[in-house]
C-alpha positions as CSV (number, residue, x, y, z in Angstrom):
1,X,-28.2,41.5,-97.5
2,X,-25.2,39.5,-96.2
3,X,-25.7,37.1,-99.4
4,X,-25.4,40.1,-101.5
5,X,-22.4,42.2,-99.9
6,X,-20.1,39.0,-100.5
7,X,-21.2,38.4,-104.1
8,X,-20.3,42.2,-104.7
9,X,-16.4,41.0,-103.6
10,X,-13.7,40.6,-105.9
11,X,-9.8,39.7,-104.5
12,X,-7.9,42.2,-107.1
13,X,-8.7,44.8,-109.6
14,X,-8.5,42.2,-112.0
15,X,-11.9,40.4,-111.5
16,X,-13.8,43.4,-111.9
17,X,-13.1,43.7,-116.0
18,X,-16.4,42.7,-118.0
19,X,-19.9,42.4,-117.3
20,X,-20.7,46.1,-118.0
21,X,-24.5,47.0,-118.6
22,X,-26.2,47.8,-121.3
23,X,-28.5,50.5,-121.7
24,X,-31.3,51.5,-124.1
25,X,-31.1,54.8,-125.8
26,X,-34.4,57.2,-125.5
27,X,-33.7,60.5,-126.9
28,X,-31.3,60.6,-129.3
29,X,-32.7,57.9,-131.3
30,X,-36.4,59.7,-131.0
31,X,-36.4,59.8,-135.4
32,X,-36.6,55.8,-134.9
33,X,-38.8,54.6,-132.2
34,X,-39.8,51.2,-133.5
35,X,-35.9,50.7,-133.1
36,X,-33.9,49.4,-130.2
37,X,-30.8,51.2,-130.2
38,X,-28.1,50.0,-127.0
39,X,-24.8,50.8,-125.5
40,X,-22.5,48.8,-124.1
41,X,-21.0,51.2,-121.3
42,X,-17.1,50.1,-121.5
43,X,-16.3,52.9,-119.3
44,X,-17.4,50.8,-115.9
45,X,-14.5,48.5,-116.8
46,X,-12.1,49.7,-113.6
47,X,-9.9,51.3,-116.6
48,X,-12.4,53.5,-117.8
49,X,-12.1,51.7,-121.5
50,X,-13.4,49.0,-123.3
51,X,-9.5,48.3,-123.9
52,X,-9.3,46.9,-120.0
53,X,-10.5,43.6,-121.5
54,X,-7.9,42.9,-124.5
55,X,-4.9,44.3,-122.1
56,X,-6.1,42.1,-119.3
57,X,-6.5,38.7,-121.6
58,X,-2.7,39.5,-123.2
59,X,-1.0,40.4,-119.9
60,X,-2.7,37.6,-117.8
61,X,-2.0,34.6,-120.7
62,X,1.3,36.1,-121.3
63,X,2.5,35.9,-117.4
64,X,1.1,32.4,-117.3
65,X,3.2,30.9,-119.9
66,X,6.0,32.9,-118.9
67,X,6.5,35.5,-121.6
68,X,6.1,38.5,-119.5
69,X,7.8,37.9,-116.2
70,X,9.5,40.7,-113.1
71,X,12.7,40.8,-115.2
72,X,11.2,42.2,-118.0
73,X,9.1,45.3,-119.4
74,X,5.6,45.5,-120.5
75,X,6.0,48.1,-123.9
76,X,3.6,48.8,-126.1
77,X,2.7,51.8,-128.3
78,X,-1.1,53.3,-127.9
79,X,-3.0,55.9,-128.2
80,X,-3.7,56.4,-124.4
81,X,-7.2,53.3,-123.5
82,X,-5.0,50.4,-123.5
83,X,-2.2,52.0,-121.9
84,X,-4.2,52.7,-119.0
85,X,-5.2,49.4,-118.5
86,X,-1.5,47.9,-119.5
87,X,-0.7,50.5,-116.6
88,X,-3.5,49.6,-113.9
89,X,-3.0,46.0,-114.1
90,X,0.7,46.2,-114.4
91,X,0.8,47.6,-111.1
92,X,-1.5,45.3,-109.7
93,X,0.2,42.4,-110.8
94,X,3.9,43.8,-110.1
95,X,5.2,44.3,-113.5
96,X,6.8,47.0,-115.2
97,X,5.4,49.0,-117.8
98,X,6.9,51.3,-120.7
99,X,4.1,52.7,-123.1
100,X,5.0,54.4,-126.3
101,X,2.8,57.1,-127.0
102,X,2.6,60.0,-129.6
103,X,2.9,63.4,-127.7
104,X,-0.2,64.3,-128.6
105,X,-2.7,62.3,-126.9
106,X,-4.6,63.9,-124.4
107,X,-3.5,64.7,-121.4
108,X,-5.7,63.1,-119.2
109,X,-4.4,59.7,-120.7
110,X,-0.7,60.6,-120.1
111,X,-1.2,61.9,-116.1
112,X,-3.1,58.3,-115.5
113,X,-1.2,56.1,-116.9
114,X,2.2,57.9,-115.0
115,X,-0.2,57.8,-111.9
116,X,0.8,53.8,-111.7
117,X,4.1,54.5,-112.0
118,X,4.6,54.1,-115.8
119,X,7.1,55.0,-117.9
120,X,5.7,57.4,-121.2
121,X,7.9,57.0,-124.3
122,X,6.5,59.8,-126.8
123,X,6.9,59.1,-130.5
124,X,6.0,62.1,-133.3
125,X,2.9,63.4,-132.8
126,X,2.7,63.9,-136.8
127,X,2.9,60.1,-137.0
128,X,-0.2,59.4,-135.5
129,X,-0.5,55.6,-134.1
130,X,1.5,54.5,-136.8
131,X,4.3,56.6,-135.6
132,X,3.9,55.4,-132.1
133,X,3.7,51.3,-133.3
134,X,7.2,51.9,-135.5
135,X,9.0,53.5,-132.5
136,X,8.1,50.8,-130.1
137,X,9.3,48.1,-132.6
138,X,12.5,49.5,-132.8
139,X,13.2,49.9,-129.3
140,X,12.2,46.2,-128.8
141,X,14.2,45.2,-131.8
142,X,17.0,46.8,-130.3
143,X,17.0,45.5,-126.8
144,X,14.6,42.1,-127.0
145,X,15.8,40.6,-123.7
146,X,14.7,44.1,-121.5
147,X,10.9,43.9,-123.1
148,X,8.1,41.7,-123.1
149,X,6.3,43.5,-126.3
150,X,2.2,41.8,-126.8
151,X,1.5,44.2,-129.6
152,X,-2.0,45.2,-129.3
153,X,-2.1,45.1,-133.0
154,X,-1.2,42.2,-134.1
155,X,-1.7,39.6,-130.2
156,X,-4.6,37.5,-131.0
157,X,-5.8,37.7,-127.3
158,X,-6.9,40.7,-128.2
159,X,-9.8,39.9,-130.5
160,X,-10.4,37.1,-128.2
161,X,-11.3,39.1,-125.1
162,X,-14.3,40.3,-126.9
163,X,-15.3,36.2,-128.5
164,X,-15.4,35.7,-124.8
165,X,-16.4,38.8,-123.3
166,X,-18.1,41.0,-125.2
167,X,-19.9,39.1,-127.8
168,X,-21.1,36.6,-124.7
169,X,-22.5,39.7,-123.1
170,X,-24.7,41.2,-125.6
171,X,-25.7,38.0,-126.6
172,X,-26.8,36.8,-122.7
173,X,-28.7,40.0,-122.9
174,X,-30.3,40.3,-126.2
175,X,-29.4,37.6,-128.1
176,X,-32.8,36.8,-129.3
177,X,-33.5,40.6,-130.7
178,X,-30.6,41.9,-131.7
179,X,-30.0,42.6,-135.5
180,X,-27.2,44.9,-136.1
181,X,-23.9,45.3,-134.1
182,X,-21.5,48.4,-134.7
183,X,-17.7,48.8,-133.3
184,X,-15.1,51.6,-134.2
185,X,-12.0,50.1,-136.0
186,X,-8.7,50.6,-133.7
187,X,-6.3,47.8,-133.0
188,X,-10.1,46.3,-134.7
189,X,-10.1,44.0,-131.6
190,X,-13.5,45.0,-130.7
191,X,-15.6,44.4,-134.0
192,X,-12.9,41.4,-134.8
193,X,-14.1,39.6,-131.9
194,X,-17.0,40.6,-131.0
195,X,-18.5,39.8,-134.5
196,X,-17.5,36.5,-134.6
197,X,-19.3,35.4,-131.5
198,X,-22.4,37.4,-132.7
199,X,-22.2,35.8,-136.2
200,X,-22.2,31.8,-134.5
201,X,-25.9,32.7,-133.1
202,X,-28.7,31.4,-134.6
203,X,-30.1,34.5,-136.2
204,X,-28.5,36.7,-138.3
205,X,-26.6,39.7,-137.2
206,X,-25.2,42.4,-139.5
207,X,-22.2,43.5,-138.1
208,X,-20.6,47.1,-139.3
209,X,-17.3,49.0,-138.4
210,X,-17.1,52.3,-138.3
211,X,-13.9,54.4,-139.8
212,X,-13.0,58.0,-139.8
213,X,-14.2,59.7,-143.1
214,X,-10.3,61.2,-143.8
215,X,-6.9,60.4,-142.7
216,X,-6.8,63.4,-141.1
217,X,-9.4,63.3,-139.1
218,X,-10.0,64.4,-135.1
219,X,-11.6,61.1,-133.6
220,X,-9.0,59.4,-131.3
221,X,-8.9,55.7,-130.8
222,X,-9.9,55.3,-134.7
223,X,-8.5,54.3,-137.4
224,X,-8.8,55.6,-140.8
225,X,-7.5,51.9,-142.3
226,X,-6.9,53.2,-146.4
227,X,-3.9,55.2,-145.0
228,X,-2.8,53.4,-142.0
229,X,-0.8,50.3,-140.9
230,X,-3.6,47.6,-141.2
231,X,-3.3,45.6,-137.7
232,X,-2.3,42.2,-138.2
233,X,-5.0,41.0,-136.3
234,X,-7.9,42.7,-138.4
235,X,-9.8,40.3,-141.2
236,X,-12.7,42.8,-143.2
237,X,-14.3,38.9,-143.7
238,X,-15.9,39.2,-139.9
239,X,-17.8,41.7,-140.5
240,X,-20.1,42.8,-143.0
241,X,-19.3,46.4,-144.1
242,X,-17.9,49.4,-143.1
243,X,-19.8,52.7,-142.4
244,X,-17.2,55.9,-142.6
245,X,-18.4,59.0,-140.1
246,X,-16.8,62.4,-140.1
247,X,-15.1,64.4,-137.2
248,X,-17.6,66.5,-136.4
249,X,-20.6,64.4,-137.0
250,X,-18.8,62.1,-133.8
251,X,-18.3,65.0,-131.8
252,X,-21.8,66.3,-132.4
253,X,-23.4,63.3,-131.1
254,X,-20.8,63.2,-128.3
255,X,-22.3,65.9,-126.7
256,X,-26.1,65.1,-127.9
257,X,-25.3,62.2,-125.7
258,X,-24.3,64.5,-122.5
259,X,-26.8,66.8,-123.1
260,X,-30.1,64.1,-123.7
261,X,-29.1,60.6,-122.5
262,X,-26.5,61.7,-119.7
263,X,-23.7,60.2,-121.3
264,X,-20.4,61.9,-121.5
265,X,-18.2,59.9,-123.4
266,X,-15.1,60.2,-126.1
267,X,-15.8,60.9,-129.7
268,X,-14.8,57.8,-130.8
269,X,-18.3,56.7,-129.4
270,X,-19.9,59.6,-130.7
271,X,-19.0,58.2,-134.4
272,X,-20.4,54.3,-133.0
273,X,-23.7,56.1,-131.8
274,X,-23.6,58.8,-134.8
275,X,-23.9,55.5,-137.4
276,X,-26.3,53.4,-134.8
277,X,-29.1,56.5,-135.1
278,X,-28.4,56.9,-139.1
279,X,-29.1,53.0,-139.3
280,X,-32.0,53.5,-136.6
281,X,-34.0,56.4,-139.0
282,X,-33.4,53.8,-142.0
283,X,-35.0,50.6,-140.4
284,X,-37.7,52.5,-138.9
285,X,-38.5,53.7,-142.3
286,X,-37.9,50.2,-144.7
287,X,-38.7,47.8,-141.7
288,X,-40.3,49.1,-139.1
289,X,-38.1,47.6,-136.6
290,X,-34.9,46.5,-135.5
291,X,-32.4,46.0,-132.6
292,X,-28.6,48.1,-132.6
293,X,-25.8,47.4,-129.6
294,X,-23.0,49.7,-129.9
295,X,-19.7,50.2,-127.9
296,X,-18.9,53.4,-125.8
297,X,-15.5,53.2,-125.2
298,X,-14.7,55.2,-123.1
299,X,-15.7,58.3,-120.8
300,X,-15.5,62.1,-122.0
301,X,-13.3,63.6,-119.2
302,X,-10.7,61.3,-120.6
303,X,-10.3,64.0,-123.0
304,X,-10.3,67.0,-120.6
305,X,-7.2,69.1,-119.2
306,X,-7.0,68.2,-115.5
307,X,-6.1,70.5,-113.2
308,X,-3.0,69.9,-111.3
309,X,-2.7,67.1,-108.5
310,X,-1.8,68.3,-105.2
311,X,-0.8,66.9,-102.0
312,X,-1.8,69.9,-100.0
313,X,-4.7,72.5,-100.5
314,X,-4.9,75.9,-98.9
315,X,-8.6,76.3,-97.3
């Protein structure tokens, strides 16, 4: 018991990123049962997002050779995950943060990423990401010496947290079955890196992204590359296709996943797990077999109003 207690240990917030189970799907993938379909469950990274990897690989190199140090800022723009982590481990390594942010991501992000003490830049909330990524440029260009800027989108520390993390992972866990491997685009970080690592095993893996079906579309954390800025760290050439899922089909399965498996988590995940069951019904019909990992990046409540934080409460 002793033996185990101290294993369970870790000196900062820091050392707990990574390492998150997986876990077999039952009932939502019921159309397909001679497929295995998993789930990567980001959302026991300490950040509550698979983004607590890339933000911790960026921040931690950066600080080491010196880029980021206490006289400067942390600043970049996101759409709430990484900012939360930037956030989290900015406070636990003592440096300041700035995030630039379009007004309307959720709530929930905002009021967690201010609870670290966090200053929240908003950019137009018609802008979308984009919006968000242009502002925070311009302030850095304007004042480089007050900011150390990683960009998310373009730092190629972010890709590598999942060559070393992710991909490792599923691969320690089901490298020897595994066939397919689905991420949603973002920053692309995820599939970028993740898919490289898969494709160096000694079977082949089909990797697919998954991308809003419309630029206008209602699945946060995605994006819908034809109409956006293309991050500079993304390369189609890692991975083998891209599968395009619609607003509603990602919420849908969002809450098939509360309601069955006892999942809540974000829609962006309901799109990965809304492609993984589509390619699940097809292999259990052409090849009667087959084994899916997916990402859920993040939990549901993320995306929930909370109510307000008080100091006191009147029993």
């Amino acid at each position: 018991m002793r033996t185990t207690l101290l294993r369970s240990v870790r000196a900062t917030v820091l050392d707990t990123v990574g390492n998150t189970p997986l876990v077999r799907l039952s009932r939502v993938t019921r159309s397909a049962p001679s497929v295995e379909v998993y789930v990567k469950l980001e959302f026991c990274n300490p950040g509550g997002s698979v983004k607590d990897r890339a933000a911790l690989r960026m921040m931690t190199r950066a600080a080491a050779d010196g880029r980021l140090t206490s006289d400067k800022t942390l600043i970049d723009s996101t759409s709430g995950n990484t900012g939360v982590a930037y956030a989290m481990f900015g406070a636990a390594m003592g440096f300041r943060v700035a995030l630039v942010m379009p007004s309307n991501v959720s709530r929930p992000r905002k009021e967690i990423a201010r609870a670290y003490g966090t200053e929240i830049i908003f950019s137009d909330p018609l802008e979308g990401s984009d919006g968000a990524i242009r502002l925070a440029r311009e302030l850095v260009t304007r004042d480089p010496d007050r900011y150390f800027y990683p960009d998310q989108y373009s730092n190629p520390d972010n890709p590598l947290a999942h060559y070393h993390g992710t991909g490792a992972e599923i691969l320690d866990a089901v490298g020897d079955r595994i066939t397919h491997f689905i991420a949603g685009l973002g920053t692309s970080g995820t599939i970028m890196g993740t898919s490289r690592r898969l494709k160096e095993h000694t079977r082949p893996i089909r990797c697919i992204a998954i991308e809003p079906d419309d630029a206008m579309h209602g699945l946060e954390g995605l994006k819908h590359l034809p109409s956006s800025l293309v991050p500079g760290i993304h390369d189609a050439s890692a991975y083998d296709e891209t599968v395009r899922v619609g607003t509603e089909d990602g919420w849908d399965m969002a809450d098939r996943l509360a309601h069955e498996e006892g999942l809540h988590v974000g829609h962006s995940s309901g799109a990965a797990v809304f492609a993984a069951v589509s390619l699940a019904e097809r292999l259990h019909r052409e090849q009667g077999g087959g084994c899916i990992v997916t990402i859920l990046c993040d939990r549901g409540d993320r995306y929930f109003a909370p109510a307000a934080w008080e100091k006191r409460y009147t029993w």
